[in-house]
N, C-alpha and C positions, 0 to 999 in steps of 0.2 A: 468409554467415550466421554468426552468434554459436552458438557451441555453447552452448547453455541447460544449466541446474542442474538445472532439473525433468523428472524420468524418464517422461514419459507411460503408457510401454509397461509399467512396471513397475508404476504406480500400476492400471494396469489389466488386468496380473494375478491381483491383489486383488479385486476390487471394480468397480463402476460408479462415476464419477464428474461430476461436477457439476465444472467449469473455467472459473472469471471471473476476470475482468483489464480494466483498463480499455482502449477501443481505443487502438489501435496497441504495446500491449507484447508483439503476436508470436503471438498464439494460433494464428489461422489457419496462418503459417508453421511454428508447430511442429508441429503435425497432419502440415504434408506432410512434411516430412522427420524425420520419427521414429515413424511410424505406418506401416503395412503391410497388407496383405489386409482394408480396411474399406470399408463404407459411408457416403458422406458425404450430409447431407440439410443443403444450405444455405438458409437462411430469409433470407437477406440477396437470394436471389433472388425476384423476386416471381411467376414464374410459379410455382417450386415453392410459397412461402408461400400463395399463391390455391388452389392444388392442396388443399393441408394445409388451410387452413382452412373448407375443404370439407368438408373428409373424414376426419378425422386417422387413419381407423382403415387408410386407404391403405397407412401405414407397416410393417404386417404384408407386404403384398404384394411390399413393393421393397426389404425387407432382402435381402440373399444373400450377409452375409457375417457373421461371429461377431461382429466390433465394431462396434459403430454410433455416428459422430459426429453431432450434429446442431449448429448451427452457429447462433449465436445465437437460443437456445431461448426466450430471455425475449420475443420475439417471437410467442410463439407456447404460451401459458401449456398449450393445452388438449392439447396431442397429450402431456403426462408421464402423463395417463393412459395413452394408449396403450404408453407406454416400461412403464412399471409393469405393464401385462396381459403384453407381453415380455421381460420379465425372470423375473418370475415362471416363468411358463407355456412361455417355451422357452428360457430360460437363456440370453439375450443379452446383451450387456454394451456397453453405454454409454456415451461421455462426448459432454455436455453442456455447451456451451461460450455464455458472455454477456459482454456489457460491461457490463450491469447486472440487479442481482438486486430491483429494486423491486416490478416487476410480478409474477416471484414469491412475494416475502417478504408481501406486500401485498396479492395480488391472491386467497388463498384459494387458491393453487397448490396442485396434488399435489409435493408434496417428496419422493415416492418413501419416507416412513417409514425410513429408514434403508438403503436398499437401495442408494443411492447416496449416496457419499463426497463433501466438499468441496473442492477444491484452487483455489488462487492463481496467476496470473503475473503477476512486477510487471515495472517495466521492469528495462533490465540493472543487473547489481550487477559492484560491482570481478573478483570473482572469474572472470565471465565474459565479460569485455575483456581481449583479448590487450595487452601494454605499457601499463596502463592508466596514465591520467594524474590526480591529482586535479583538479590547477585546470581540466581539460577541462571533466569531468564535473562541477564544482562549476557553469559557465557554461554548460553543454549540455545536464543530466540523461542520462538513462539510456534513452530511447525508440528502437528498434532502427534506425529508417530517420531519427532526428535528430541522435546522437549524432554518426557520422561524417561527417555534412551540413557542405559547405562553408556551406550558407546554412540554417545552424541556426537560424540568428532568425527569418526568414521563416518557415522551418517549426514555430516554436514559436508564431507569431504565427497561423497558418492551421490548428495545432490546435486551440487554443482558440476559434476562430471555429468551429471543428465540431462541436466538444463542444455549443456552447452549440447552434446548430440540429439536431444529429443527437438529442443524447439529451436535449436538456430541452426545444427547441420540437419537433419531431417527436413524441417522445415521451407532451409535453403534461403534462408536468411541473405545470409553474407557466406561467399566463398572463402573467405581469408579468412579461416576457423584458427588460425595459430595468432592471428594478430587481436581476433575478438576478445581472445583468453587471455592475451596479455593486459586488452584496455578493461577486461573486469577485472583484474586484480588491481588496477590502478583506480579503479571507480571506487572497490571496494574501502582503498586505501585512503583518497581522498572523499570517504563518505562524510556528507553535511559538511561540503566543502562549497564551494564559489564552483563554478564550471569555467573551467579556460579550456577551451575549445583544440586553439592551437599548443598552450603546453605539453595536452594528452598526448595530442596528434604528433607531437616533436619525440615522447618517450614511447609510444609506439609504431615512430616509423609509416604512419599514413598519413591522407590529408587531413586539414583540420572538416573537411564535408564530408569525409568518412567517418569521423568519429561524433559527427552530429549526425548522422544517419544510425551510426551503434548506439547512440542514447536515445533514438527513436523506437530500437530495437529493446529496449527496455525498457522501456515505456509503452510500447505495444504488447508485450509480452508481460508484461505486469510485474517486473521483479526489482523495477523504480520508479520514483514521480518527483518532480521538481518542484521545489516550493521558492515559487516566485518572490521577487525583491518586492518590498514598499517603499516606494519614491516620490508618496505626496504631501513630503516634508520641506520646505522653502527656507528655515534657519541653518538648517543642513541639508547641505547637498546630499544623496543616494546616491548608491552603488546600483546599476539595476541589472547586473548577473543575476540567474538563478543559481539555487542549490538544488543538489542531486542526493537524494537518497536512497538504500535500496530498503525494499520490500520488509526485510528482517532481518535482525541483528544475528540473529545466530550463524545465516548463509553471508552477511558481513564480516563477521568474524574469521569464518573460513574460508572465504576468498582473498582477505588480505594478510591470511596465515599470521595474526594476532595468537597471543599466549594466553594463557588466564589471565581475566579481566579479575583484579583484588583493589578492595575499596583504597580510596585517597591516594588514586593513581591520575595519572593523564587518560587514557585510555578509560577506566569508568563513567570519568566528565564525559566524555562522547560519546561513550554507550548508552550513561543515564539521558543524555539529551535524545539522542536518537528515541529509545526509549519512549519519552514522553509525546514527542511528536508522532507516532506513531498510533498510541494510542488515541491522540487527540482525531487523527484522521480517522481511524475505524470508528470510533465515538460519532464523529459527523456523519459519515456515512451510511451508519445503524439505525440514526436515531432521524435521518433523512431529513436533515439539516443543509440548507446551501447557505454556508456560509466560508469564504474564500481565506488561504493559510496562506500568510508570508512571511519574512525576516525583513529586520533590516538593518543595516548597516552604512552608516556617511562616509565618506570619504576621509574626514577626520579619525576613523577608526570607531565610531560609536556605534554598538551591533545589540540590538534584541533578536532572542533565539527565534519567536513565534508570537504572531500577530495573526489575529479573527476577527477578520471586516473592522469593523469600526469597534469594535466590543471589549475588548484583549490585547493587551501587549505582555508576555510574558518570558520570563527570563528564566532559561534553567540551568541551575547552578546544582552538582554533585559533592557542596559545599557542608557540613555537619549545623553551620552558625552564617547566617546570612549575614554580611558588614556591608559598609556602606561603600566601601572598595567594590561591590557587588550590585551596586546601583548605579554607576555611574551611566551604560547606556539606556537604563531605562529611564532614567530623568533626564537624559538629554532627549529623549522621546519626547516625554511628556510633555516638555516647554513647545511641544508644538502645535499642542490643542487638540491631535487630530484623533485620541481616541479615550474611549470612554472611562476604562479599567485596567489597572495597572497591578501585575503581579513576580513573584519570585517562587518558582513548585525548586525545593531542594531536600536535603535529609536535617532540614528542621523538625526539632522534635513537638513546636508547638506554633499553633495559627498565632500571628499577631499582624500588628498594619504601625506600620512609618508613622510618623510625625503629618509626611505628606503624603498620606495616603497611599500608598503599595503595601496591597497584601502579600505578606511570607507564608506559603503553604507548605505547610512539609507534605509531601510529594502522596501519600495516603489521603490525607482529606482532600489535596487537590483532587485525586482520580476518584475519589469518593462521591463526592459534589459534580465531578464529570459526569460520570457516568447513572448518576440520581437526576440530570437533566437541570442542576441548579444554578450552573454557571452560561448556558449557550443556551 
């Protein structure tokens, strides 16, 4: 087992919690080994789920212990009343574990009013892979039982055939399962791309309002999230599209039926970016940080990869030698006043800083100083 970043036990010291992550990033497994004297109520079982959806007030009777997990709740929208009467009324605490939050967000849930806390698991990040490798993880992504798979491609090919029957035909998502499949392997393909709505919509044959409902679909389901543009630049106009990423590179890879990713390719540069943004998001998330990710790009064509609030402007290049050919959008950034620190994370082999100040990290001490809490 991978020792995980996220402290379960500690989070729920605190608080009641609410714990999604898309399948296979580990949930269940961390439950059992980092969780103690609890009650688990699995919904993935159907005699308990028929039980529960009987009865839900059942769940009073068969606590007997202080914490209670319940195990893909979004299954089972109605019993968070019940969580809600005990929490209240006998002070028991919580965590609520999903692979998708749609049927909650969507379905008039009880969200528990604040009484229960949000938390994330994504899949693995550098930090918690013992020897990690990049160009591994650039071709395997980050899913706990994929990464160290001899037959990682098979298993990346047999996630995604799951995804699409467990959570969007099962689920009943969207009826048009032939056209969903088609707009994932185009999402996949234009990942950490610009979102055109109606482009998709033209190469898969729907409307452009069905294909902004399938990217809700992935965003409900946890297997993308959009990093908003920054547009409060006045020298230069902004672009204010989002961008669309998915969840992990490795289920990116094998939805857009990419080949081996080999260094000082096209396809590295995208993986290495993905990559980094990726981590940056689990790192906020972990370390329970609210602090907002953008890019941005002017209509003139000047694009920084990843912008943090007002903190960070950062550019990543899957470059060996950062040139100045490689700064151009982040100094047309910078002439705009609007943020504090200015950076380059590439496969630089040594920290140094500009003339005018932008630091070159090679992409180790960047994530080093990430995740040591030195930089956010």
């Amino acid at each position: 087992m991978f020792h995980r970043i996220l402290d379960l036990a500690r989070l729920l010291e605190k608080k009641s919690f609410f714990l999604f992550g898309p399948r296979g990033t580990g949930k269940t497994t961390l439950v059992k080994h980092t969780l103690r004297d609890i009650t688990v109520i699995d919904l993935l079982d159907i005699r308990t789920y028929r039980e529960y959806l009987k009865n839900p007030s059942i769940l009073s009777e068969q606590v007997t212990k202080p914490v209670v997990v319940i195990d893909e709740v979004q299954k089972l929208p109605e019993i968070l009343d019940e969580v809600h009467r005990l929490i209240e009324g006998k002070k028991l605490t919580f965590l609520l574990t999903g692979s998708s939050a749609r049927k909650l967000k969507r379905g008039g849930a009880n969200l528990l009013a604040g009484r229960a806390w949000w938390a994330e698991l994504f899949p693995l990040t550098s930090r918690e892979i013992p020897d990690f490798d990049l160009l591994t993880y650039l071709n395997r992504g980050g899913l706990p039982a994929i990464y160290p798979s001899d037959d990682y491609l098979e298993e990346l090919r047999a996630y995604a055939a799951l995804y699409l029957k467990e959570e969007i035909q099962n689920e009943a998502l969207t009826r048009k399962i032939a056209q969903f499949s088609e707009f994932l392997e185009l999402i996949a393909l234009s990942n950490g791309e610009e979102i055109s709505y109606q482009s998709i919509a033209n190469d898969c044959g729907v409307s452009a309002n069905s294909i902004k409902n399938y990217v809700q679909i992935l965003e409900d389901t946890l297997l993308a999230f959009q990093l908003k543009a920054f547009t409060k630049t006045r020298k230069r106009k902004a672009i204010s599209r989002s961008k669309l990423y998915l969840f992990d590179i490795g289920v990116t890879n094998s939805l857009a039926n990419r080949g081996e990713i080999r260094p000082v390719s096209e396809l590295f540069g995208k993986a290495f970016e993905h990559f980094v943004i990726l981590e940056v998001r689990a790192f906020l998330s972990y370390a329970r940080k609210t602090v907002d990710m953008y890019y941005w790009r002017s209509t003139s064509q000047f694009e920084v990869d990843l912008i943090l609030g007002d903190q960070w402007a950062i550019e990543i290049k899957g470059a060996a030698s950062v040139a100045d050919k490689h700064l151009k959008g982040i100094r047309a950034l910078k002439e705009e006043g609007k943020i504090q620190n200015f950076a380059v994370v590439s496969l630089d082999q040594n920290e140094r800083k500009t003339a005018d100040n932008i630091t070159i990290f090679p992409w180790k001490t960047f994530l080093k100083r990430l995740w040591n809490g030195e930089l956010v």
